[in-house]
C-alpha positions in Angstrom: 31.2 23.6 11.3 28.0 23.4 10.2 25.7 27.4 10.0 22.1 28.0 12.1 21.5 28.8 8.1 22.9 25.9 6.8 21.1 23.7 9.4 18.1 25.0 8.6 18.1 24.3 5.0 18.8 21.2 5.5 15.9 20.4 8.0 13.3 22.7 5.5 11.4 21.1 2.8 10.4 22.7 -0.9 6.5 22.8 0.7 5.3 25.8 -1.8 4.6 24.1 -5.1 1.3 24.2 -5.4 0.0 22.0 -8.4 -1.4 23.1 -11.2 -4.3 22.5 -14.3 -3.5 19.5 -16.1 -2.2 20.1 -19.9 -3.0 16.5 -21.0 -5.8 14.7 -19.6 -6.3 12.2 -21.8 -9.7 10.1 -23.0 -8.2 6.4 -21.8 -9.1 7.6 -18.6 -12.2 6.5 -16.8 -14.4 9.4 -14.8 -13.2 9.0 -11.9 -9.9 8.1 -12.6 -9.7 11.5 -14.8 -11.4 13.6 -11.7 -8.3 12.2 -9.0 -5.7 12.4 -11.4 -6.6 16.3 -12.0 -7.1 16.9 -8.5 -3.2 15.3 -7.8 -2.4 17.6 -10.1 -3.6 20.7 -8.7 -2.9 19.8 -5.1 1.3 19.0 -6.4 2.1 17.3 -3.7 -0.9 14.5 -2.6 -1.7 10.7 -2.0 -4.2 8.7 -3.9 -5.5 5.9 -1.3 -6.9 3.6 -3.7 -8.0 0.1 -4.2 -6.1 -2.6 -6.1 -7.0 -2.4 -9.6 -8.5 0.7 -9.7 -5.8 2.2 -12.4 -3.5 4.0 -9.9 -0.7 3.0 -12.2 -2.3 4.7 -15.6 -2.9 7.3 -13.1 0.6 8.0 -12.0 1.9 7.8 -15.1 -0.7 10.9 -16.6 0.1 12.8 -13.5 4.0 12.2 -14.0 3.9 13.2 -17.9 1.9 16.1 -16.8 4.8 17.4 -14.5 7.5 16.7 -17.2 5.1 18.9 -20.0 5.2 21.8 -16.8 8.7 21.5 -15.7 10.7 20.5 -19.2 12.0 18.2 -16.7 12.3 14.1 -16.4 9.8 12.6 -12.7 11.2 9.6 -11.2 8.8 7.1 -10.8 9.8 4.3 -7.6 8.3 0.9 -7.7 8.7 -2.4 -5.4 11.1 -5.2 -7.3 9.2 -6.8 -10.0 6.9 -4.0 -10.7 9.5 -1.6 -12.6 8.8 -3.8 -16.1 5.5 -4.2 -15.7 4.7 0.1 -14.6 7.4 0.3 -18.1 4.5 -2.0 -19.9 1.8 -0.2 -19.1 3.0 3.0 -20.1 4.0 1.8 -24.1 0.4 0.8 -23.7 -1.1 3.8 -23.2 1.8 5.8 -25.2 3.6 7.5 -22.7 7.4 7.5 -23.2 8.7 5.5 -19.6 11.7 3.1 -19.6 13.6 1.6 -16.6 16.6 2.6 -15.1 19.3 0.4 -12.8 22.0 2.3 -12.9 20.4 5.9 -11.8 20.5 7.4 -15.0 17.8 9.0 -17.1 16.4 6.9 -18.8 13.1 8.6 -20.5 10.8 11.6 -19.4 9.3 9.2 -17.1 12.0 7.5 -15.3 11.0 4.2 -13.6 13.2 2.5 -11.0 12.9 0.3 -7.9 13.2 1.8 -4.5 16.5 -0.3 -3.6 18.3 2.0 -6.4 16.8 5.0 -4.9 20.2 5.8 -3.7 22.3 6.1 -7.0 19.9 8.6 -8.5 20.5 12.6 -8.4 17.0 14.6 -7.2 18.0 17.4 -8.5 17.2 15.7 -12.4 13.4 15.5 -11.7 10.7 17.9 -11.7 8.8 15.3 -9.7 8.8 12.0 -8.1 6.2 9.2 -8.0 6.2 6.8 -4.8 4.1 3.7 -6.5 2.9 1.5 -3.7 4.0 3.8 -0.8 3.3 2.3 2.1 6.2 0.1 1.2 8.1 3.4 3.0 7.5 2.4 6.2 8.4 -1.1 6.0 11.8 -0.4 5.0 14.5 -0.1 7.7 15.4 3.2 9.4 18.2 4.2 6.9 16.2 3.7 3.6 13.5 5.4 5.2 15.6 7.9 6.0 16.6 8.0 2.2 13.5 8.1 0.6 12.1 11.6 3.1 15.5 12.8 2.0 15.2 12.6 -1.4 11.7 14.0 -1.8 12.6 17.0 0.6 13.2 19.3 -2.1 11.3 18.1 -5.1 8.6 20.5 -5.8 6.1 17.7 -7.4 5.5 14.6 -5.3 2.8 11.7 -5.7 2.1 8.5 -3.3 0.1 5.6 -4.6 -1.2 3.0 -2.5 -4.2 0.8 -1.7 -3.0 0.2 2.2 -2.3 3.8 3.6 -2.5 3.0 6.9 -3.0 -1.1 7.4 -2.1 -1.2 11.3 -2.6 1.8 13.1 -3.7 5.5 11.4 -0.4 6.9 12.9 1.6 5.2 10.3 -0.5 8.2 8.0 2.4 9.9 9.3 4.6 8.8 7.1 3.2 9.8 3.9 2.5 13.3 5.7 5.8 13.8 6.5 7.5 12.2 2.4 4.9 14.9 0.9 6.3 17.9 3.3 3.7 18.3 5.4 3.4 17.7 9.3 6.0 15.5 10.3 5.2 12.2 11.4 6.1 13.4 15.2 4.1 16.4 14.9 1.0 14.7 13.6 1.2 12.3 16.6 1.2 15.4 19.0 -1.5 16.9 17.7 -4.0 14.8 17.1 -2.9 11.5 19.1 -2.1 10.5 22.8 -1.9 7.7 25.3 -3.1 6.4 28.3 0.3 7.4 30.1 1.4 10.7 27.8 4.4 8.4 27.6 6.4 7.4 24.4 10.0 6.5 22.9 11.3 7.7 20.0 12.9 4.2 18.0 15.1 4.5 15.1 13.7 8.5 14.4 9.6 7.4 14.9 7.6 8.0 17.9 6.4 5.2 19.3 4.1 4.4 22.9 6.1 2.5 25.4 5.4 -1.5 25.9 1.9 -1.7 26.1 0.3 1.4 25.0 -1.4 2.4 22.2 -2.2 5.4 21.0 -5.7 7.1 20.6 -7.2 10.2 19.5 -7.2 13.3 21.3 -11.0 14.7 22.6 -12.6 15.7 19.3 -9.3 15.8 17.2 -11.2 12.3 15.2 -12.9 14.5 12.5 -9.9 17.0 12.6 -7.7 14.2 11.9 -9.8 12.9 8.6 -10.4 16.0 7.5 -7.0 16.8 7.3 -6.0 14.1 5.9 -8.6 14.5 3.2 -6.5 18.0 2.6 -3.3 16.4 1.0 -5.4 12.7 -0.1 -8.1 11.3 -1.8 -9.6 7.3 -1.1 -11.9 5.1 -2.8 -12.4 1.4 -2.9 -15.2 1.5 -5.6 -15.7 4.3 -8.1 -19.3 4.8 -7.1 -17.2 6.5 -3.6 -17.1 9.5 -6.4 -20.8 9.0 -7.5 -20.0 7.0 -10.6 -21.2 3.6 -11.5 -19.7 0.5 -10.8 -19.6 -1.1 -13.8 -16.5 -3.1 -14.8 -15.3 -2.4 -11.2 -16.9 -5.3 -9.9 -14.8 -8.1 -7.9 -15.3 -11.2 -8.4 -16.3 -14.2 -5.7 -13.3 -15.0 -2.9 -13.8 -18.0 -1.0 -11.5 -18.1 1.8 -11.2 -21.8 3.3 -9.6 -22.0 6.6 -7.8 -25.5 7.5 -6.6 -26.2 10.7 -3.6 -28.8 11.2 -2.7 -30.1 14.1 0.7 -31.3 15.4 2.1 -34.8 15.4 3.9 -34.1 18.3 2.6 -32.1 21.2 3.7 -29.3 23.2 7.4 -30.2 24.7 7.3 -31.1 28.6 3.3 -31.9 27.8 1.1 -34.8 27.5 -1.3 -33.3 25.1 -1.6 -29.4 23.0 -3.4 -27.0 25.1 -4.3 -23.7 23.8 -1.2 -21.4 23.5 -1.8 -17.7 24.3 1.4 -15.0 23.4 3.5 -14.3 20.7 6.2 -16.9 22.2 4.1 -20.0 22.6 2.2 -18.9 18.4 5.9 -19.2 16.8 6.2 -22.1 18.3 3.6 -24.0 17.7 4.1 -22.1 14.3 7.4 -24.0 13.7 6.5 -27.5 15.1 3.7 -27.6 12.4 6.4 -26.6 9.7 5.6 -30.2 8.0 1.9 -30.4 8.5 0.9 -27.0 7.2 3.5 -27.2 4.4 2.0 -30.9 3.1 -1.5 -29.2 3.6 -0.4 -26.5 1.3 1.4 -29.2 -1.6 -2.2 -31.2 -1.1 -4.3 -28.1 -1.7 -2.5 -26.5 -4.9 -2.2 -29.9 -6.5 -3.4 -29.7 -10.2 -3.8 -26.4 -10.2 -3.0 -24.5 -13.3 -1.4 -21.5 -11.6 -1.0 -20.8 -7.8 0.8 -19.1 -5.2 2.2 -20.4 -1.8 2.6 -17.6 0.4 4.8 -18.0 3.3 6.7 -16.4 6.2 10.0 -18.4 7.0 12.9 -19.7 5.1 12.2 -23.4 6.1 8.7 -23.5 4.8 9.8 -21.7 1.6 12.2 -24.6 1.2 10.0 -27.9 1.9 7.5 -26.1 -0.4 9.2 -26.0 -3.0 10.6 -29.7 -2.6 6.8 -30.6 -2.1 4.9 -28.7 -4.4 5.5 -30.0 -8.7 6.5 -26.9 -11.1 7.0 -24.3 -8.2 9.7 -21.3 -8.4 11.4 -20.5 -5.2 11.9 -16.5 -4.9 13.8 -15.6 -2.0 14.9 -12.9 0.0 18.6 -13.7 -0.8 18.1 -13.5 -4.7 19.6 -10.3 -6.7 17.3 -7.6 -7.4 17.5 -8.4 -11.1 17.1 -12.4 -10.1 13.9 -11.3 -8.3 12.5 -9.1 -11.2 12.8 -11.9 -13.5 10.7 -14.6 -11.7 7.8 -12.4 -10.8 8.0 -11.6 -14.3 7.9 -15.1 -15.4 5.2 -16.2 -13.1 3.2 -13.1 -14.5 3.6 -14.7 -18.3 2.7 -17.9 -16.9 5.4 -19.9 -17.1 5.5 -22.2 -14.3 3.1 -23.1 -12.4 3.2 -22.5 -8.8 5.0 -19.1 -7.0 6.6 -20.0 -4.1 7.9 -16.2 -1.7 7.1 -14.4 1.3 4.3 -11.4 1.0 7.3 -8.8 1.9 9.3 -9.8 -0.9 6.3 -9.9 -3.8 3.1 -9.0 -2.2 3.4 -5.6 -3.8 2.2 -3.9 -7.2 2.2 -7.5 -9.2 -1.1 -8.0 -11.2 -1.5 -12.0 -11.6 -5.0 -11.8 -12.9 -4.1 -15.5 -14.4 -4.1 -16.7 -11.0 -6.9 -17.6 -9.2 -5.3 -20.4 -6.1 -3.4 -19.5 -3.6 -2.4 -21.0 -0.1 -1.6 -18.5 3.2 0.0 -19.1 6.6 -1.3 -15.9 8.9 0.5 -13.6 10.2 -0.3 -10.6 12.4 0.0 -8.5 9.3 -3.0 -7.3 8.3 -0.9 -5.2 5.2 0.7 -8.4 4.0 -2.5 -10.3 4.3 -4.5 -7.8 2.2 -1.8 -7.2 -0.7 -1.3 -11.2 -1.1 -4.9 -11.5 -1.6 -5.2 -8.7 -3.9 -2.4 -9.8 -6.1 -5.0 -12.0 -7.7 -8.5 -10.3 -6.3 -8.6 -7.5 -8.3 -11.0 -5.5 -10.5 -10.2 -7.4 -14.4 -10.3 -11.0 -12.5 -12.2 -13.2 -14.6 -12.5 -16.3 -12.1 -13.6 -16.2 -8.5 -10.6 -16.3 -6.0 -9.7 -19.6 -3.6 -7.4 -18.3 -0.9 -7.0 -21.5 1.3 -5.6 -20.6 4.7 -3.9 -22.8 6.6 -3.9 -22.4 10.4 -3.6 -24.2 13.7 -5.4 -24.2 17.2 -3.7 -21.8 18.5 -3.6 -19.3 15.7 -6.9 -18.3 16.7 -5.6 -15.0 18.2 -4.3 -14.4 14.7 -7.1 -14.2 12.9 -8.7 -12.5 15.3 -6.1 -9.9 15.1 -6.5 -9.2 11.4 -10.3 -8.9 11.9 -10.0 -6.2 14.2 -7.2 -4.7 11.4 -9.3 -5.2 8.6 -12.4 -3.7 10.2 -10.1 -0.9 11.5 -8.8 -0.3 7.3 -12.5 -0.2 6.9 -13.2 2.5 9.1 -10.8 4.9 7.8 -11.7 4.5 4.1 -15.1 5.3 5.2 -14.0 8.3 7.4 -11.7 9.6 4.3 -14.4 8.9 1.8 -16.7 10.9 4.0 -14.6 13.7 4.3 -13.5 13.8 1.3 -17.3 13.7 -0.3 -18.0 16.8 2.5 -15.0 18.7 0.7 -16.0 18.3 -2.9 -19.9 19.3 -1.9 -21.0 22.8 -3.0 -24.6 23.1 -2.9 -25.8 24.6 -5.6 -28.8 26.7 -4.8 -30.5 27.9 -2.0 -33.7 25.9 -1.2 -36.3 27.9 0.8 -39.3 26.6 2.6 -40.9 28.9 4.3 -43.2 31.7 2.2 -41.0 35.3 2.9 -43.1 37.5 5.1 -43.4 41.4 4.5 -42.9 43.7 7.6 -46.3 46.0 7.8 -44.9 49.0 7.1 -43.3 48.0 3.8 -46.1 49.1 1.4 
């Protein structure tokens, strides 16, 4: 039978180890990469909310070999497939001693792994732990989850990286609260957050509203909320968020070319396709345009030096890469390793066209020898924003086509990831602003007004 103590220790989390001044802050760094990287030090346990290609990798990797200098001991660093060889890469680069482990052994001082071996390592070997791309936490199921707050628990140094901290709705920020051990994802819910009914469910150990409700912020709790997330994290899209200069931080152009294809055969039981409204009627007109959207696709990366087809369902992965010359399928179904090894080879450029879904490699990769892709939408503002970035990034060289191909009545789609994107703008602005408000000390006192003498003061 389990102890009230025992209970207890397994429910607390190792929420004392405050950070501490960087021994090794080396000169590779830009300004602003070197002023968050020594505040994720100090704070031991924060988030960096930062924009693809912006360095959070270099990043991580000083802030991990500044924990192994403090604690003698080895940081785990987690990555999504296919990122483990390149995170590996960039540290021989930049002469930091990182290798890859498969089998949950030490492998160097900084230990790099995937998040799907998560489970054969022993936390009690690391001084610290990295999460690279983070908010690939709450996309995985309930049990790896689960797996991932488990293992941080009790590791006194902890670190999340990511460019999309909170891509659908700012309670998902709950999450990376609740890995870095501080409110819990329920707790931060009920205390800054409500709905229209006080009603909820909690699903597979999250709180969720019931069918139909969303949730909103409590009377005031708004700048609360930012503010305290601006306690444990730190955001920027541009390093002139910190007051530096843009300079090589620049993005190139994206053109993004919508094509709408309609169906050679209409709406079953119907004479002609009428607007569809719901989720129901979208998949499927979604799948009765499999062929027409999946030619489009072929048409538009033909003779392109490199692209990528992104894509949602089995069936169009398939016919694209039937219809599309020199394209790599990556699936879903393919071994970890298997999977590592073709967004490795598209990286080196050798084939020509990329064929996946954005869950299975819309995360960490750096293709800045791709310029084409092609995109079927999806509700998913997240997925949307990490496909594009894979090639719009800072270090791009070309301006960005992202082609995507839609149909009438995917209009609610689009619309959808408008009010998402606009919604990821909002909260980068609102972090940045707190954030700016927190690292503001004035530095004298400026008086306007001439001091007057009282009249018996001689």
């Amino acid at each position: 039978m389990t102890t009230y103590a025992e209970f207890l220790a397994r429910k607390a989390q190792m929420d004392d180890a405050a950070g501490f001044e960087p021994s090794w802050m080396p000169d590779f760094l830009f300004g602003f990469q070197q002023d968050l990287t020594g505040w994720a030090i100090r704070q031991g346990r924060g988030a960096l909310f930062e924009d693809c290609g912006l360095g959070k990798s270099v990043q991580e990797l000083v802030w991990a070999q500044n924990v192994h200098l403090r604690t003698g001991r080895p940081v785990l660093l987690l990555d999504p497939l296919g990122v483990s060889f390149q995170m590996a890469g960039e540290a021989a680069k930049f002469g930091i001693e990182a290798a890859v482990s498969r089998d949950g052994k030490v492998a160097a001082p900084v230990t790099v792994t995937n998040y799907e071996r998560l489970h054969l390592f022993d936390r009690s070997d690391f001084g610290g732990v990295v999460c690279d791309e983070s908010s690939a936490i709450k996309a995985f199921d309930g049990t790896r989850r689960a797996l991932v707050t488990e293992f941080l628990r009790t590791v006194p140094y902890r670190l999340l990286g990511t460019a999309t901290a909170a891509p659908n709705n700012y309670v998902e920020l709950g999450t990376s609260s609740e890995a870095l051990g501080y409110l819990g994802h329920m707790d931060m819910i009920a205390r800054f957050f409500t709905n229209k009914e006080r009603t909820g469910t909690s699903r597979g150990g999250r709180w969720r509203p019931e069918a139909g409700e969303e949730w909103r912020f409590r009377g005031h709790a708004e700048t609360p909320f930012w503010c305290w997330i601006a306690s444990w994290a730190r955001a920027m899209r541009r390093p002139s968020d910190l007051g530096y200069d843009n300079g090589r931080f620049v993005l190139p152009a994206l053109e993004t070319r919508r094509h709408v294809v309609e169906a050679r055969t209409v709406q079953p039981g119907t004479l002609f396709d009428t607007p569809v409204t719901g989720l129901h009627a979208e998949r499927e007109e979604t799948r009765r345009t499999l062929a027409e959207r999946c030619e489009m696709a072929a048409a538009l990366l033909d003779g392109t030096e490199h692209g990528v087809a992104w894509c949602h369902l089995n069936a169009e992965s398939d016919l694209l890469t039937g219809l599309i010359d020199g394209a790599v399928e990556l699936t879903g179904s393919a071994a970890p390793d298997e999977k590592e090894e073709i967004l490795a080879a598209f990286g080196r450029g050798e084939f020509r066209v990329l064929v996946t879904k954005p869950a299975i490699g819309a995360w960490g990769m750096n293709w800045q020898h791709c310029h084409r892709m092609t995109y079927f939408p999806s509700h998913s503002f997240e997925q949307w924003h990490q496909a594009v970035r894979r090639c719009w990034r800072f270090g791009q060289a070309d301006p960005v086509t992202v082609d995507v191909i839609t149909t009438p009545g995917s209009a609610n789609v689009f619309r959808n990831l408008e009010r998402k994107a606009a919604a990821a703008d909002r909260m980068f602005g609102a972090l940045t602003a707190c954030m700016r408000d927190a690292l503001a000390v004035p530095r004298a006192q400026d008086h306007q007004h001439e001091m007057e003498m009282p009249a018996w003061v001689s």
